[in-house]
N, C-alpha and C positions, 0 to 999 in steps of 0.2 A: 504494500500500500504506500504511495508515491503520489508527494503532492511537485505541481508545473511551477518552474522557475518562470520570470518572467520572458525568460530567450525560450518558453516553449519547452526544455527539456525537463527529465524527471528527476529530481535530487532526493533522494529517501531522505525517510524520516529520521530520527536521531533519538532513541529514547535513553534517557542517562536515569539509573535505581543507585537511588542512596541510600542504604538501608541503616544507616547511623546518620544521619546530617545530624548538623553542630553548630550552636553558636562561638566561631571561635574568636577568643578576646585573647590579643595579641601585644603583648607589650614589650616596651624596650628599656632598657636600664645602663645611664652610663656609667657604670662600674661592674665589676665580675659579680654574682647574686652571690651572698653574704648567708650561706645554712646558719637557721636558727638566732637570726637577726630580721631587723625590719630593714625594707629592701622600695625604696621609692623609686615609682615609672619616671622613666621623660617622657615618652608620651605613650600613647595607648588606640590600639585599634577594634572595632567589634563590626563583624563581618557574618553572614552567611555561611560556614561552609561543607567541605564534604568534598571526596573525588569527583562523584557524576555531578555535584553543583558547578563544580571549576570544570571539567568538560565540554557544560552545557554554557557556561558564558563564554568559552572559547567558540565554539561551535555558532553562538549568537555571533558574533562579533565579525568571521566569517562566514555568513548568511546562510548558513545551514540550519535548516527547521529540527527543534528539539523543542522536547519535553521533559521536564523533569520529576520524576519518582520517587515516593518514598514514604518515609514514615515519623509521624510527626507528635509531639507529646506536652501539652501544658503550655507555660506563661511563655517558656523558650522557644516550644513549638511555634508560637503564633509570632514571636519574634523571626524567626527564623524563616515563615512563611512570608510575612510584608515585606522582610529585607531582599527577595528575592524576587516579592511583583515590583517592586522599583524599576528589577531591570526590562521586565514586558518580556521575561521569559514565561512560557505557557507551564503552569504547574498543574500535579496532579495529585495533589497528597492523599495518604489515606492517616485518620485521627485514631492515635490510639487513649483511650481511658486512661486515669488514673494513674499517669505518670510522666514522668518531663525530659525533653530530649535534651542532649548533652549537654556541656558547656567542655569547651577544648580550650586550655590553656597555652601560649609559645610563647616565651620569654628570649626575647632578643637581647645579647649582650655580644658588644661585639661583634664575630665571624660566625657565632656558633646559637645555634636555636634550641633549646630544650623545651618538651612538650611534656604535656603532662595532660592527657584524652581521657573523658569521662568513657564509661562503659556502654550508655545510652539505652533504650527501651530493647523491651523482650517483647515480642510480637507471636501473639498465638494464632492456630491454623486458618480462623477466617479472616484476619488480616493479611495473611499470604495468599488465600484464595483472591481477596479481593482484587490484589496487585494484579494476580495473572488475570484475571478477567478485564484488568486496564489493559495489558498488554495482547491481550487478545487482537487489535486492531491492525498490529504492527505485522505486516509478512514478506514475500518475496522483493528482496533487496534492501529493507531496511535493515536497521543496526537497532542496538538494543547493546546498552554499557554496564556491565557490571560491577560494581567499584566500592572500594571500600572496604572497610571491615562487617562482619554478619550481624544479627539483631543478637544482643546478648542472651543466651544460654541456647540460642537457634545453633542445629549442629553443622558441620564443617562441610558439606554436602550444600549449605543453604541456597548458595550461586547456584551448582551444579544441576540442583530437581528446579529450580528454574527454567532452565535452559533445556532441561529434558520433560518439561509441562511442555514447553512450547517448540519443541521437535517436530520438525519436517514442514516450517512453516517457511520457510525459507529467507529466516532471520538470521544475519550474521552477527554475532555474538563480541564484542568485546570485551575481554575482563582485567579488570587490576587489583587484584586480589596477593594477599601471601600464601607463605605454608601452605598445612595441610588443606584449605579449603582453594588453590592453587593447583593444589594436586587433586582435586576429587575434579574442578572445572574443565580440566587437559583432557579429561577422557571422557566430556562433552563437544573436543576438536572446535573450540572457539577459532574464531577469525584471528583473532588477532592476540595478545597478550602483551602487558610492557611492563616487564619487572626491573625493578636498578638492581644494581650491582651488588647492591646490601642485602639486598632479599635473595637473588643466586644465592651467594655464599650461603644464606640462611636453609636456603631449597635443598642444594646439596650436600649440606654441614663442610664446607670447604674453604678453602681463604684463597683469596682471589689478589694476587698481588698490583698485576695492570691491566687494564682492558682485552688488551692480544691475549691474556690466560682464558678470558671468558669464551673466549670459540668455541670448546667443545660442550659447556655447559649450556650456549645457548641453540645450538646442534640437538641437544639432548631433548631441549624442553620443545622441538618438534619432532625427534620422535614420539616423543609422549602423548600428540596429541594436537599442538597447536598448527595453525598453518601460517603464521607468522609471529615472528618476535619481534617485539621493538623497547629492546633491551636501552635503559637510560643510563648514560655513564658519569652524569655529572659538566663538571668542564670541558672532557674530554670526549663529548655528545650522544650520540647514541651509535648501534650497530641492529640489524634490520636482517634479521634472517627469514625466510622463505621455506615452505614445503617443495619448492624445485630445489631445494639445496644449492643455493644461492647466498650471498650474505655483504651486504654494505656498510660499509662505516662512512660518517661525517661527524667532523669536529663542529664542537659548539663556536659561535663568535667569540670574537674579546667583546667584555664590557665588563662595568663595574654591578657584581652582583650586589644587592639590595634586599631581595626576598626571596628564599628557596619554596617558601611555602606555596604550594598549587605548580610551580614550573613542570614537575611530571605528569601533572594532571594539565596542564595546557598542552606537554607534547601530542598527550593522545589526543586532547580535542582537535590538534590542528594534521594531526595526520588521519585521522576519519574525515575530518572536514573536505581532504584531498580527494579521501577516497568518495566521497559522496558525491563531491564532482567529476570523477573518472577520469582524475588523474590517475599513472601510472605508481607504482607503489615506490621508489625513487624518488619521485616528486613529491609523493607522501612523506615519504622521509626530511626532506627537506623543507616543507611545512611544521611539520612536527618538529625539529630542531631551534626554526625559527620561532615559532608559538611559546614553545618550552624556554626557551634564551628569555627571549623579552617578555615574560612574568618576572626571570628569576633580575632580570635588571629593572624591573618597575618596583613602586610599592606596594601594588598588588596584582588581581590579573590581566595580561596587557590587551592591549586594546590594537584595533585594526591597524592604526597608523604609522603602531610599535612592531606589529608583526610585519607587516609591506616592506618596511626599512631595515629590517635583518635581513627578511627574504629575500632583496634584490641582490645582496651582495654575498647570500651565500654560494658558493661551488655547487658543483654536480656530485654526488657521494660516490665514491671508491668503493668498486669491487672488489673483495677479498677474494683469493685463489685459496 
């Protein structure tokens, strides 16, 4: 189900499931945080967030039609819901009872960001029914994001019986997920996956000294299942593996990083954004680096003018042998 760009063609739909959104309150402190002292902000941010939220303002931004999913809970819930019709993306919450969606802590000091993520609501069976019955709509060609961490005490399969409710509809699936509910997702053969570097190592209990050691681990995570990786490396960009066994790398831009927070969650928005326009998965890659860069050089997630101006000036990505 494909709604017409205004050039007439058909650009699928985008559905991004956040099954933890968050209100997260982001602060900064100029000096190191002081354990077991009082610890004063310079200044403070409070935002909307969530993986598939940051996908889906990516994905706004490059005019690709999404919707955002999920599940929402008390005074934070409803916070969390206006901060996000501000932006005139299409929401679709479903209300859970009798409890209050997260509140996510990141404390900027310096280089380094420590987080401190509440656990967020538990979601019982007919509020999972419900979700599928929203996504019931969504078939042949569209996407459909899975992101995030599961509803707490939901088991590690949660992504997975998603994706296998909505089987054979001809929904291409993206997930960013870790661990074990990572590994339960792989052997639903999702489109796409985009794990960093920290999570590999975590995947394969391994240590991953530089980007070129990650080759065979990201080889691995297609056979298991995926039919592409878009493994995020940081500085050092990303690398883009294929079920033809295939594999690209491109480095990220220079600039002065500012915010990591959501940068992996804009790369995927901007490399489904490619693919939804039919571009080549190459050029995805190179949307997606750009998208991911200029987040992590904004102070929060970047906006069209930020992405066009990394994009012109990035290379074509290197094929690995």
């Amino acid at each position: 189900m494909s709604q017409n760009s205004s050039a007439g063609k058909h650009v699928p739909m985008i559905a991004t499931v956040t099954a933890n959104p968050a209100v997260d309150y982001t602060v900064t402190l100029d000096a190191p945080i002081r354990q077991g002292a009082v610890n004063r902000t310079a200044a403070e941010h409070v935002t909307a967030g969530g993986k598939g939220v940051n996908v889906s303002l990516v994905l706004h931004q490059l005019s690709v039609p999404t919707t955002v999913y999920g599940f929402l809970a008390g005074a934070t819930g409803s916070m969390i819901a206006e901060r996000i019709q501000r932006t005139q993306i299409p929401t679709d919450w479903i209300n859970v009872p009798n409890q209050m969606s997260r509140i996510n802590l990141k404390i900027k000091s310096g280089d380094t960001v420590t987080e401190l993520n509440g656990q967020g609501v538990s979601v019982a069976a007919p509020e999972t029914d419900l979700l599928l019955q929203k996504l019931q709509k969504y078939g042949d060609g569209d996407y459909i994001v899975l992101a995030g961490s599961i509803p707490a005490g939901a088991p590690a399969s949660y992504h997975a019986d998603v994706m296998r409710a909505l089987e054979g509809k001809g929904i291409r699936f993206a997930v960013d997920v870790s661990g074990e509910p990572l590994r339960e997702a792989l052997a639903c053969k999702p489109f796409v996956i985009k794990p960093n570097l920290p999570e590999v190592c975590a995947f394969f209990d391994t240590a991953i000294d530089t980007w070129w050691d990650a080759l065979p681990y990201g080889r691995q995570l297609i056979d298991l299942g995926a039919e592409n990786v878009l493994m995020s490396l940081g500085g050092d960009g990303a690398l883009l593996f294929t079920s033809e066994h295939r594999v690209w790398h491109l480095s990220a831009p220079h600039g002065t990083v500012r915010n990591a927070v959501g940068a992996g969650d804009s790369m995927l928005g901007g490399f489904l954004a490619a693919c939804a326009h039919g571009k080549p998965l190459t050029e995805a890659l190179r949307y997606g680096i750009a998208a991911g860069s200029a987040t992590a050089f904004s102070e929060w997630i970047a906006n069209l003018p930020e992405i066009r101006e990394l994009l012109s000036r990035l290379p074509q990505p290197t094929e690995l042998i």
